[in-house]
C-alpha positions as CSV (number, residue, x, y, z in Angstrom):
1,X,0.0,0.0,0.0
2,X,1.3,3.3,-1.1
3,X,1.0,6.4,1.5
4,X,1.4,9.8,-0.1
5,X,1.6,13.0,1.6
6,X,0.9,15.8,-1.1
7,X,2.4,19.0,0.1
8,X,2.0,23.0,-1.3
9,X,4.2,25.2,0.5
10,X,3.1,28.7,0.5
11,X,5.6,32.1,1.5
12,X,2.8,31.8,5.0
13,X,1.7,28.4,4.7
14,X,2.2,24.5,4.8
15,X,-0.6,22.4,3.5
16,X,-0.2,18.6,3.5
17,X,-2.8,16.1,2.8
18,X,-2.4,12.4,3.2
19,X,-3.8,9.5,0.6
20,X,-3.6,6.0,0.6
21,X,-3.3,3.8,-2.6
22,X,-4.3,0.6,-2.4
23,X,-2.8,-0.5,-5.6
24,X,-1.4,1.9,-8.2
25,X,-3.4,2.4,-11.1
26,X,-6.5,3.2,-8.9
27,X,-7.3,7.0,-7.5
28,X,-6.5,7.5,-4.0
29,X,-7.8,8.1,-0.9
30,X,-7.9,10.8,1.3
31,X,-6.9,9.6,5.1
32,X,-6.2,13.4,7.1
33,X,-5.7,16.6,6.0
34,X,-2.9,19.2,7.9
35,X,-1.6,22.5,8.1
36,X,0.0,25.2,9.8
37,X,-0.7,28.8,8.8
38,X,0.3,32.2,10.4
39,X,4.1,31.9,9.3
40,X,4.7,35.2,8.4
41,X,2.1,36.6,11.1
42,X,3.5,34.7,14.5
43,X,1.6,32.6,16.0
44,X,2.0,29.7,14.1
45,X,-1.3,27.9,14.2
46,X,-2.5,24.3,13.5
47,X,-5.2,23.1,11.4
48,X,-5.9,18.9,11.2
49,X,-8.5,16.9,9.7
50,X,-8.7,13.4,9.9
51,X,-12.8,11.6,10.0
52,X,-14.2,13.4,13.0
53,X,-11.2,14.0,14.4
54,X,-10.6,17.9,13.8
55,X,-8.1,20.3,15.2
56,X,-8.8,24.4,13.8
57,X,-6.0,26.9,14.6
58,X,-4.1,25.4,17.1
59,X,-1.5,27.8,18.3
60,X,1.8,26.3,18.0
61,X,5.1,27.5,19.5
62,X,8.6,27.2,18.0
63,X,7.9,27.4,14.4
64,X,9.3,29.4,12.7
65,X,9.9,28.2,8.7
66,X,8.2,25.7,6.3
67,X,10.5,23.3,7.3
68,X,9.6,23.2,10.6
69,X,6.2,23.3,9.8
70,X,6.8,20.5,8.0
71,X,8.7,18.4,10.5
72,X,5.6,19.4,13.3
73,X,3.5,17.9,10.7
74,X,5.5,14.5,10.1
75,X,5.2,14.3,13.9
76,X,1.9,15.2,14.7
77,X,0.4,12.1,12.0
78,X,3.2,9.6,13.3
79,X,1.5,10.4,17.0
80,X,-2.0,10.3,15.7
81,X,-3.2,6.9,17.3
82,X,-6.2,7.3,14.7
83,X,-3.9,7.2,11.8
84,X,-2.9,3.5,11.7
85,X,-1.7,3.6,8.4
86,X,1.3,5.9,9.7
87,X,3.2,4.2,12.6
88,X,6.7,5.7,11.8
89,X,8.0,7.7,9.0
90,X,9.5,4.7,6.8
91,X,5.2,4.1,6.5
92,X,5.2,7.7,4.0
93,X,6.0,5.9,0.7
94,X,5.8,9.0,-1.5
95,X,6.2,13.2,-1.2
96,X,4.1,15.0,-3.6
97,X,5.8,18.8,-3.7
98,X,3.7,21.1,-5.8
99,X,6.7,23.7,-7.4
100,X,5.4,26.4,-8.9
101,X,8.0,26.9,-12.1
102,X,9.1,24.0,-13.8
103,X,11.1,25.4,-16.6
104,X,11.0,23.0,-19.7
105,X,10.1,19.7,-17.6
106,X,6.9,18.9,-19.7
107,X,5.9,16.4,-16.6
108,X,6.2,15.8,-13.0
109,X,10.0,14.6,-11.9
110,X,11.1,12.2,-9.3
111,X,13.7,14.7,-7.3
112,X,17.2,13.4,-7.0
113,X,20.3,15.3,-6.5
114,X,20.6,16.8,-10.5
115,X,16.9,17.4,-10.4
116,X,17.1,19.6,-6.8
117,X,20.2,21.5,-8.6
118,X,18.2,22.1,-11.7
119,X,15.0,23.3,-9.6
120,X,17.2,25.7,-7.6
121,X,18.3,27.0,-10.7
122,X,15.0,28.2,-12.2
123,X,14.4,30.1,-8.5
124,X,15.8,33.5,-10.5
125,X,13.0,32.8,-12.8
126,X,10.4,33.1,-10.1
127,X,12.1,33.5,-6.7
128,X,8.8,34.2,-4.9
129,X,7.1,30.9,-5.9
130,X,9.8,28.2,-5.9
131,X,12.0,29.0,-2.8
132,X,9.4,28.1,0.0
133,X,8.6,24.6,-1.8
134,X,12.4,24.0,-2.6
135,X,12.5,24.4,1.5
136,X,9.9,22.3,1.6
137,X,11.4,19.7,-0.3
138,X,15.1,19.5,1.2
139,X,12.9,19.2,4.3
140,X,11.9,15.9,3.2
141,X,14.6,14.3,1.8
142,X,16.4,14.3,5.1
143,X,13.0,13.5,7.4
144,X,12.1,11.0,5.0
145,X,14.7,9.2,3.2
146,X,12.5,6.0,2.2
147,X,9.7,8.2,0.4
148,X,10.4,9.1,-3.5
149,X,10.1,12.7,-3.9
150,X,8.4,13.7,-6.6
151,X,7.9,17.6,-8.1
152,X,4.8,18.4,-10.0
153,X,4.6,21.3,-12.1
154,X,2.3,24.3,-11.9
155,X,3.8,25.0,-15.3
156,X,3.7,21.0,-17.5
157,X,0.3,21.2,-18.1
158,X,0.9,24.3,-20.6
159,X,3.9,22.6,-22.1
160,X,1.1,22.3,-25.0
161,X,0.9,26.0,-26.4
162,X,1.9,26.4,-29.7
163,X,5.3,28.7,-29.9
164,X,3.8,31.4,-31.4
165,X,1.7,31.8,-28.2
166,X,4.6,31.1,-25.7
167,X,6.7,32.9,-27.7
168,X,7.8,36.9,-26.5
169,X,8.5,39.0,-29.8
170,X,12.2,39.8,-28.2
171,X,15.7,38.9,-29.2
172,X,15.5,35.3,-30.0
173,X,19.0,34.9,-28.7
174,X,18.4,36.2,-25.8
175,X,15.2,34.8,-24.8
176,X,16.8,31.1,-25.6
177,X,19.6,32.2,-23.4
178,X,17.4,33.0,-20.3
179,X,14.5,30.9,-20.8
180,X,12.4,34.2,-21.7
181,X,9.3,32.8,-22.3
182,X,5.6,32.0,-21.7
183,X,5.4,28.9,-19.5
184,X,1.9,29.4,-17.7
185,X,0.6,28.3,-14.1
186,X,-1.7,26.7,-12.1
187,X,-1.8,24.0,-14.3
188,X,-2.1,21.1,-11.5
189,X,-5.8,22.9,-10.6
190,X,-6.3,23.0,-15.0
191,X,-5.8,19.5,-15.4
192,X,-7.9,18.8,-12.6
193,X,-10.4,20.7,-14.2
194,X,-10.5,19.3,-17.5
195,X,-10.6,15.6,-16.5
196,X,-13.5,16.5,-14.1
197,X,-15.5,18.5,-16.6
198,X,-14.7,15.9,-19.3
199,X,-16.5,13.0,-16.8
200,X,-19.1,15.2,-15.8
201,X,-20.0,15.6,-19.7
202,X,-19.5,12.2,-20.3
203,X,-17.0,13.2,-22.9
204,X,-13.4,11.9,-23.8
205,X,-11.0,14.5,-22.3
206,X,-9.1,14.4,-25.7
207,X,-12.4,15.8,-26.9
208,X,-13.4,18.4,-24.4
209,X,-12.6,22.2,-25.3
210,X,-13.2,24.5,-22.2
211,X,-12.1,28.2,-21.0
212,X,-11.4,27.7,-17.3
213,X,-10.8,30.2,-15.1
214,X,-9.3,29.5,-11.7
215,X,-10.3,32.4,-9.5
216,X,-8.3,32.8,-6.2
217,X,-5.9,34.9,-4.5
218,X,-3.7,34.2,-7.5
219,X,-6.3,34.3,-10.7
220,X,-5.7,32.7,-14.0
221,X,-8.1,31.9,-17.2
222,X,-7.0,28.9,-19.8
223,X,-8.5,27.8,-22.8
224,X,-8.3,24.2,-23.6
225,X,-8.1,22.6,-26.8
226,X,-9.2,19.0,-26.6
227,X,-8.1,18.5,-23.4
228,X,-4.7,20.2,-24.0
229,X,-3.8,24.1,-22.7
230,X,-3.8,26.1,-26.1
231,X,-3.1,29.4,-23.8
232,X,-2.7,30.1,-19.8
233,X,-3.3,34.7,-19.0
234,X,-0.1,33.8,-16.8
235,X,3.5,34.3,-18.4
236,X,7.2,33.8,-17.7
237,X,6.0,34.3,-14.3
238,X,2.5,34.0,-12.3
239,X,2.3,38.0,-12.5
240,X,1.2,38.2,-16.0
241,X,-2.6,37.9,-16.7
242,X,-5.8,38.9,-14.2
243,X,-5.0,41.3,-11.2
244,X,-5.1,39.1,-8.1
245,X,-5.0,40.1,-4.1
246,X,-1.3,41.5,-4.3
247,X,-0.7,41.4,-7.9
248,X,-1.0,43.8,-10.8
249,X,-1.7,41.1,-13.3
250,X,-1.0,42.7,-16.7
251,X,1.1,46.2,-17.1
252,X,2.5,48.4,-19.6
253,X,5.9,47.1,-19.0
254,X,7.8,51.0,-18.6
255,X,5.2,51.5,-15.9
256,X,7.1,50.6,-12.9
257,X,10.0,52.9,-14.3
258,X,7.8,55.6,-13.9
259,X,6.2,54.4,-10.3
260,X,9.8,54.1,-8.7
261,X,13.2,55.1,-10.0
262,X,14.4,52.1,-8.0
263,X,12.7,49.3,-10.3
264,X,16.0,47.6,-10.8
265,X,17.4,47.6,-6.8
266,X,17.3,44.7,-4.9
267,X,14.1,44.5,-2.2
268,X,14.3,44.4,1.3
269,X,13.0,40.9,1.2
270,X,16.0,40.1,-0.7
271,X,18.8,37.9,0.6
272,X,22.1,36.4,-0.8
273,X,20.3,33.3,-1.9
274,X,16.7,35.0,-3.0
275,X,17.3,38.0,-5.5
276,X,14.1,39.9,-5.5
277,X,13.7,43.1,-7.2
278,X,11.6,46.2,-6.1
279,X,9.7,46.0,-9.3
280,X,8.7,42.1,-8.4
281,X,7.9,43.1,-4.9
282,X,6.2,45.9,-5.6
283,X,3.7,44.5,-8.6
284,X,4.0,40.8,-7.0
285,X,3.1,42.1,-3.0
286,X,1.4,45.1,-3.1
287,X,-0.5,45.4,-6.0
288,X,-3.8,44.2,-6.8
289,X,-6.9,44.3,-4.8
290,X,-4.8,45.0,-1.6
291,X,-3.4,48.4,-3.5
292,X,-6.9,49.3,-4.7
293,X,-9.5,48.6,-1.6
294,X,-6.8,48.0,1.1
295,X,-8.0,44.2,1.4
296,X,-7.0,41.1,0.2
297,X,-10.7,39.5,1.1
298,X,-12.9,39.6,-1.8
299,X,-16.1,38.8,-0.1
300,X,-15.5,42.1,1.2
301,X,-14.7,43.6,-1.6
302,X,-18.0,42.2,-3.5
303,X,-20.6,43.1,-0.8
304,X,-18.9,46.7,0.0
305,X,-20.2,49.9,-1.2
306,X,-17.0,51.1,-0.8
307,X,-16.3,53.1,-4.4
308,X,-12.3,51.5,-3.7
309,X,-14.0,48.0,-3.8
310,X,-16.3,48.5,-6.7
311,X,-14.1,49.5,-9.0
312,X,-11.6,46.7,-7.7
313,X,-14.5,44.3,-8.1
314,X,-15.2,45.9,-12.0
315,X,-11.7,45.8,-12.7
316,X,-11.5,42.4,-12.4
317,X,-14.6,42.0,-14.0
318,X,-13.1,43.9,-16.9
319,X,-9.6,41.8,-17.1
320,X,-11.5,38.1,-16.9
321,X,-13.8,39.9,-20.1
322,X,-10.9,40.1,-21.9
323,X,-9.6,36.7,-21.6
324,X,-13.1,35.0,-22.8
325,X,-13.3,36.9,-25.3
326,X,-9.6,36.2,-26.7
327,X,-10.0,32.4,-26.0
328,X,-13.2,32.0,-27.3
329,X,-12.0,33.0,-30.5
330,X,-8.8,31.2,-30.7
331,X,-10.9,27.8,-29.8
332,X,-13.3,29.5,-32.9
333,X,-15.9,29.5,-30.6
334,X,-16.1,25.3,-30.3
335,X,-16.2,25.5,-26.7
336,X,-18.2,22.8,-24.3
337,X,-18.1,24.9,-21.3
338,X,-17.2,28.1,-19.1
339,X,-15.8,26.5,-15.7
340,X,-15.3,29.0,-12.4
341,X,-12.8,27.8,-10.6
342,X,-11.0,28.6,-7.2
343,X,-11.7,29.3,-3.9
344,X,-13.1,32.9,-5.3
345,X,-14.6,31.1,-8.5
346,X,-16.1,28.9,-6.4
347,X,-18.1,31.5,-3.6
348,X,-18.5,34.4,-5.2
349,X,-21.9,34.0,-7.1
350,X,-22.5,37.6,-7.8
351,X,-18.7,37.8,-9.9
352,X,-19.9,35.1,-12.0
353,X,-23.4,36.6,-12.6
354,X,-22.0,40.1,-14.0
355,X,-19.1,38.0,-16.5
356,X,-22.2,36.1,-17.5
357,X,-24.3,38.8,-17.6
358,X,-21.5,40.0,-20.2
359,X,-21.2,36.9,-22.0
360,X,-24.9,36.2,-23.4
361,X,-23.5,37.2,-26.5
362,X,-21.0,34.3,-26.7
363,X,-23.9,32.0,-26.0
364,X,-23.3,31.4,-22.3
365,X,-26.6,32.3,-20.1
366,X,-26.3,31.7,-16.1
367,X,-29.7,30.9,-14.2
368,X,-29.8,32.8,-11.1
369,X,-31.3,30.1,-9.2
370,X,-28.6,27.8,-9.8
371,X,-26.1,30.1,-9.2
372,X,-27.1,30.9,-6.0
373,X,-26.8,27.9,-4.6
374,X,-23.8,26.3,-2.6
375,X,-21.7,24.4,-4.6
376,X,-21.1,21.1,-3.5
377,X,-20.8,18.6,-6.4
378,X,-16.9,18.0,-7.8
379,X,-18.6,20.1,-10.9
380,X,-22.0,21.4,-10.7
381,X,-23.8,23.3,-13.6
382,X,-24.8,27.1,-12.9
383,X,-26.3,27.7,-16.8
384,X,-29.5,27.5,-18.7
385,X,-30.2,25.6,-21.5
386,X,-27.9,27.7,-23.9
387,X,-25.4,27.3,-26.7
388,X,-22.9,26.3,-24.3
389,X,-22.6,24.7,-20.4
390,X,-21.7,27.3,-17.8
391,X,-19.9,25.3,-14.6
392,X,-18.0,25.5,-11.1
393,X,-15.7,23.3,-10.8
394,X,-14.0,22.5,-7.0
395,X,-10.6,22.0,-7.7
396,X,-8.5,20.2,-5.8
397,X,-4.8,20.5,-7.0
398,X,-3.4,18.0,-3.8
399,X,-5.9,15.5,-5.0
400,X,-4.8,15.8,-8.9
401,X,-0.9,15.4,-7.3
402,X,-1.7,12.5,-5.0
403,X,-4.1,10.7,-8.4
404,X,-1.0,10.9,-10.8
405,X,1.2,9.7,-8.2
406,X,-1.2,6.8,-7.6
407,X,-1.8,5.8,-11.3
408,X,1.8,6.1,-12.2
409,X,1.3,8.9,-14.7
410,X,4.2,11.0,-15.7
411,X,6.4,10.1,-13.0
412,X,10.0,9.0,-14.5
């Protein structure tokens, strides 16, 4: 029996669930669920799931990184009496690190020695994304030196767009050189999507055709091509795209020349290993929502009167317009369905009435009924009988780790 601990390290955050895999080839399933938040706001705190067994915000003392979040973690499921499956931690058979850029790897990678070096590498490329789950995953190695390590890629499931999508029109010399391109995130949560909206039509996924937006702090839209991504809003890195709680999204480039003459210094968060410039921290961590309403919480920002707030709210509104529309026209307009996805995709029924409201044109109608009602199905239809399905689909990106790592797919 395989036991597989799927992890997503956050800069404030540890997240680990735990699967069990009975024999590979079959999905897994969920046995506890664990994390510790409050990293970067002290005190630590401790959230655990497992049956009836719950735990919510714990305070915990003496943590003070990811990787000691992760080693309270290991403890606390090799002391849960309730957790048979985990006597020791030679009983954890696999580590399931979700790493934000991938670079070129196409598919998730078993970490050995070369792989760590090569991952540590592309940090430059996005050094406020893969540093906490490199931590994460050095971690492991040494508190579990029986489990296989294994990387998946927010970035492999766009390893389909055509070059001249991920292509910038820049020096082609130089792009090569620096691996200036367009690589595209949250794929994990996209391929998620599109196998789950592919059962729920009862189609083939090699057949299904969707725009997909995964709404969240961090927000994204893709457009799928039978079951492939043709195009992903993010960019060389997850800033490019839809605004999100601290992020710009998409900018005239000279902008931040003209918002600070030090663009080009090194940020205070910077360190010797971690070489963060005051244009990435400024459009990366105080951009966005935060910049324009002074909150990162978007149920405040939808139910405020608050002019700051509406026009955050429109803006966004505006941005995720503009990403249909382009991507319903390169799929020429052979689309099955518009899927909402993300914890804000997912909640905020009055965001996806106004794009709707926006989008009878394209043939996708929501019925207000539907849409007001919780979502609780894995995908769940919001729409009326219309030229094309309007859906919410509850991602689950640990899941989608812990089901490839189960059926074998793409591990080598």
């Amino acid at each position: 029996m395989a036991i597989i601990l799927s992890i997503n390290s956050g800069s404030s955050s540890v997240k680990v669930s735990i699967y069990k895999s009975a024999a590979q080839g079959h999905p897994p399933t969920q046995l506890a669920d664990a994390s510790i938040s409050g990293l970067t706001a002290p005190p630590a705190q401790l959230t655990y799931e497992r049956g009836s067994e719950e735990i919510k915000n714990q305070e915990v003392k003496g943590i003070r990184s990811n990787e000691d979040a992760c080693e309270y973690i290991l403890d606390h499921l090799v002391k849960d009496g309730g957790l048979s499956e985990i006597a020791s931690r030679d009983d954890i058979t696999h580590a399931c690190h979700r790493v934000v850029h991938g670079g070129d790897y196409p598919a998730a990678h078993v970490i050995d020695e070369d792989t760590y070096h090569h991952l540590q590498d592309l940090t430059d490329l996005a050094p406020l994304h893969n540093a906490s789950a490199l931590a994460i995953v050095e971690a492991c190695m040494k508190a579990l030196p029986k489990a296989k390590n294994i990387a998946y890629f927010d970035s492999s499931f766009h390893s389909t767009m055509p070059k001249e999508i991920e292509t910038y029109p820049i020096d082609p010399e130089i792009a090569k050189k620096n691996k200036l391109r367009k690589y595209g995130f949250h794929g994990i949560s996209y391929a998620f999507i599109t196998r789950s909206v592919a059962e729920f039509l009862k189609k083939p996924e090699s057949e299904t055709s969707i725009i997909a937006l995964h709404l969240g702090s961090g927000a994204s839209a893709c457009a799928v091509k039978n079951g492939q991504s043709l195009d992903n809003s993010m960019g060389l890195t997850p800033l490019a795209g839809l605004p999100g709680a601290t992020r710009s999204g998409d900018v005239d480039p000279s902008l931040i020349f003209h918002f600070t003459h030090d663009a080009g210094k090194p940020s205070p968060g910077s360190t010797k290993e971690l070489h963060i410039s005051t244009a990435e921290e400024i459009l990366n961590k105080k951009s966005g929502w935060k910049a324009l309403a002074g909150t990162t919480d978007f149920g405040t920002i939808s139910s405020s009167s608050d002019p700051r707030c509406k026009l955050a709210f429109d803006i966004l509104v505006d941005r995720i317009l503009g990403f249909i529309g382009s991507y319903y026209v390169k799929l020429e307009g052979k689309v099955d369905a518009l899927v909402f996805a993300g914890g804000i995709g997912e909640k905020a029924a009055l965001l996806r009435k106004r794009i709707l409201e926006k989008c009878r044109c394209l043939g996708f109608e929501v019925d207000d009924e539907k849409n007001d009602k919780a979502i609780e199905d894995v995908v769940q239809d919001i729409g009326k009988e219309a030229r094309h399905r309007t859906l919410v689909c509850q991602t689950d990106e640990q899941f989608e780790m812990a089901r490839q790592c189960a059926v074998g797919l793409q591990t080598k």
